[in-house]
N, C-alpha and C positions, 0 to 999 in steps of 0.2 A: 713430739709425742714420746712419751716413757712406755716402756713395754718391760713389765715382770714375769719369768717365764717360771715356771713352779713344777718340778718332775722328783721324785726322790732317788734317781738316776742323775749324778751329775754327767756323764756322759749325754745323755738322752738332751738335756738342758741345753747344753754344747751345739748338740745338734739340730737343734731348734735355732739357736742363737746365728749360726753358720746360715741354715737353709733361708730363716726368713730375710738375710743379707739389710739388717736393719739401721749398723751404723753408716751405710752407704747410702740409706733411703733418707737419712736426715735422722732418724730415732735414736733414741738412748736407751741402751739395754740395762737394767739395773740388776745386782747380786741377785742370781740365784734363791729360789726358796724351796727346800726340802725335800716340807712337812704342809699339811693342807692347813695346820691349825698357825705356823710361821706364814703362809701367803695370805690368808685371810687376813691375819695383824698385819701385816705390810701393806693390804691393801687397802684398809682401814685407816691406817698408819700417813701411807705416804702416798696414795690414792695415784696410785700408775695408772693410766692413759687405756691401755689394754692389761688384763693377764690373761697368759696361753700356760694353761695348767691339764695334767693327765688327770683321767677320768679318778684311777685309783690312787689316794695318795695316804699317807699315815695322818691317824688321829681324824681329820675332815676330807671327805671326798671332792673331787671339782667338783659334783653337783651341788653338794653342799653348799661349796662357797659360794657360787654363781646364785644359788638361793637367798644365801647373807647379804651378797651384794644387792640383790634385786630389794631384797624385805629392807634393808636398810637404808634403799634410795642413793645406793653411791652409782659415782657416774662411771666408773671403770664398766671397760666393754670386757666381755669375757670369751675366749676359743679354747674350749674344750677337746683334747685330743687322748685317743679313747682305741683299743685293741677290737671294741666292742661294736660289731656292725647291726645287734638285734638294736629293730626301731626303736624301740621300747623305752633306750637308754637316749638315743636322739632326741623323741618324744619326750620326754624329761624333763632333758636339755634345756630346748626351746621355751616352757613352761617356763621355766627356771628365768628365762630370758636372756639365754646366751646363743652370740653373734652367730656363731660357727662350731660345727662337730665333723673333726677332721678325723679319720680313721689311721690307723699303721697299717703299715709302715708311713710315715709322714710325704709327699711328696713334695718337692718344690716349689711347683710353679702354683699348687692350692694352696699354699702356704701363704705364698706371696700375694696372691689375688684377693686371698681372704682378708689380709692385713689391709693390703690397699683399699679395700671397700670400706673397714673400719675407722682408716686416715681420713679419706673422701669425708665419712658421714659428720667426724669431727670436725676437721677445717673445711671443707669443700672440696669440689673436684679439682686436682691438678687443672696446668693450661696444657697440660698433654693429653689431658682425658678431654677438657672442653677442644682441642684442638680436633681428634678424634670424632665427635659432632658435627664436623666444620665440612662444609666441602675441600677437598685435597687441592685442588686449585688458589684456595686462601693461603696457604699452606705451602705451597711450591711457587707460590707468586711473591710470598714474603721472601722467601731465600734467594728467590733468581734477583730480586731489589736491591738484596744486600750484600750479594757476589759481583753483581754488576757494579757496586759500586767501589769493593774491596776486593776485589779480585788481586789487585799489584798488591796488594797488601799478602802477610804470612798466614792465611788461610785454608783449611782445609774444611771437611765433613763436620768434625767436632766445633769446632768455632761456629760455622754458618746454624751448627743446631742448637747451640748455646743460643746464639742472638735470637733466634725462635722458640725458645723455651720446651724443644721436646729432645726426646734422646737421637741420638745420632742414627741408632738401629730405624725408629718411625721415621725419620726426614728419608732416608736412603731408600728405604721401600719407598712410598708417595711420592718421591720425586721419581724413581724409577719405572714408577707406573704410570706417569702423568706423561714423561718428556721420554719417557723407554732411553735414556741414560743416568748416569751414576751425578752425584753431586760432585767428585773431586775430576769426571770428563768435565762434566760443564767446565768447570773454573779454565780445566788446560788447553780446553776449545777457547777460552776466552785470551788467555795468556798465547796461546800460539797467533792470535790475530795482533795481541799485542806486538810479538815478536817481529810479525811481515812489518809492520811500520815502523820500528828501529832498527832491521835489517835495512826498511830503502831511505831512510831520510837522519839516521846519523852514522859517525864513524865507530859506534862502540864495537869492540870485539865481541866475537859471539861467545865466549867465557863469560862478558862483561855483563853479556843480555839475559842468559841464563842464569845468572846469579840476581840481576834486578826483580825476575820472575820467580825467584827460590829453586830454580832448577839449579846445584850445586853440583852434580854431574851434568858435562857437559856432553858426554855422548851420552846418556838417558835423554839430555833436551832435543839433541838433535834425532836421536829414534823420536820422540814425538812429535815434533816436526816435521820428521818423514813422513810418517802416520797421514796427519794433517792435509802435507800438501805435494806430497809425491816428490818430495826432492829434499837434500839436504839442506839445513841452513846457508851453508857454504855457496852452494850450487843456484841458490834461490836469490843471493844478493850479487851474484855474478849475472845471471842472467837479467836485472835490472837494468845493469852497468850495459851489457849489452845493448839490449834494446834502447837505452837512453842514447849511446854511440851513435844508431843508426840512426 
């Protein structure tokens, strides 16, 4: 998705370009334009995906162009961002057939939501949006499949929510709410059970084990161990040894 951002402020453009966090979303931000009568020819031009142009611009207004666009049947989506809060100039807008009229000061997260709704309408909804639809149970059942099965493996939060295709923020809420713990407890609940069974059935050192498990400090492994099972690693394949004696 191309996104042309049009202010005759290059600062203001800047900041546009910063808040909608567009090359991280996948998009491509292309050069700056102006002038309303420079975005229009570009958008005519090189037919960007989105333009996010200020209400007030030199030579053509964003209503204007979002007008041009409309009369001329081009497919760019248009967000209007505007000082101006009388309806009148929204009302417009809308007529004109542009997506979104954001106000100033610009804020983030409508920034971002508005774009998102504009990607969705082009490509379709993310598997984060349809996941979102999903019962959370689909959803934390995918991950516990794929931990249960990678757990010895160097995995954390960010990987198990890669392989599920949503952000690691949405997996860590739903998982938290389903199972009331974290996605990287899970794993070291799993890895500490790992651990009881190389502590009683082979000779590896508990250095040895902790590093099999990615635990590279070995007193962090053995605090969670403790955690786990009220006794230190040490203490826990001793007392094996013991009870086997008897």
């Amino acid at each position: 998705m191309r996104v042309l951002i049009a202010d005759d402020e290059e600062r203001i453009c800047e900041l546009i370009q910063f808040l909608g966090n567009f090359q991280e979303e996948g998009m491509e931000c292309l050069p700056f334009a102006k002038t309303g009568k420079e975005a229009l020819e570009r958008v005519e031009k090189e037919l960007p995906d989105l333009l996010i142009t200020d209400i007030k611009m030199p030579v053509f207004s964003g209503l204007h162009i979002a007008k041009e666009i409309a009369r001329k049947k081009l497919s760019t989506k248009v967000i209007i961002v505007s000082a101006f809060s009388d309806f009148s100039y929204a009302k417009e807008g809308i007529q004109a057939g542009v997506s979104d009229y954001l106000l100033k000061p610009i804020k983030k997260k409508e920034l971002q939501e508005s774009v998102r709704k504009i990607k969705e309408e082009l490509t379709g909804p993310s598997l984060e949006t349809m996941m979102k639809d999903m019962p959370c149970s689909h959803l934390v059942s995918l991950s516990k499949k794929f931990i249960d099965r990678h757990f010895e493996e160097n995995i954390g939060l960010e990987e198990v929510a890669e392989h599920c295709k949503v952000s690691a923020s949405y997996l860590s809420t739903q998982f938290k709410k389903e199972l009331s713990l974290g996605v990287n407890k899970y794993i070291s609940g799993l890895r500490m059970e790992r651990a009881k069974l190389l502590l009683a059935e082979t000779n590896l050192s508990i250095t040895e084990i902790a590093s099999r498990l990615f635990y590279y400090d070995t007193k962090y492994f053995s605090k969670c161990f403790f955690e786990k099972m009220g006794m230190n690693p040490k203490d826990y394949r001793n007392s094996l040894h013991e009870n086997r004696s008897e």
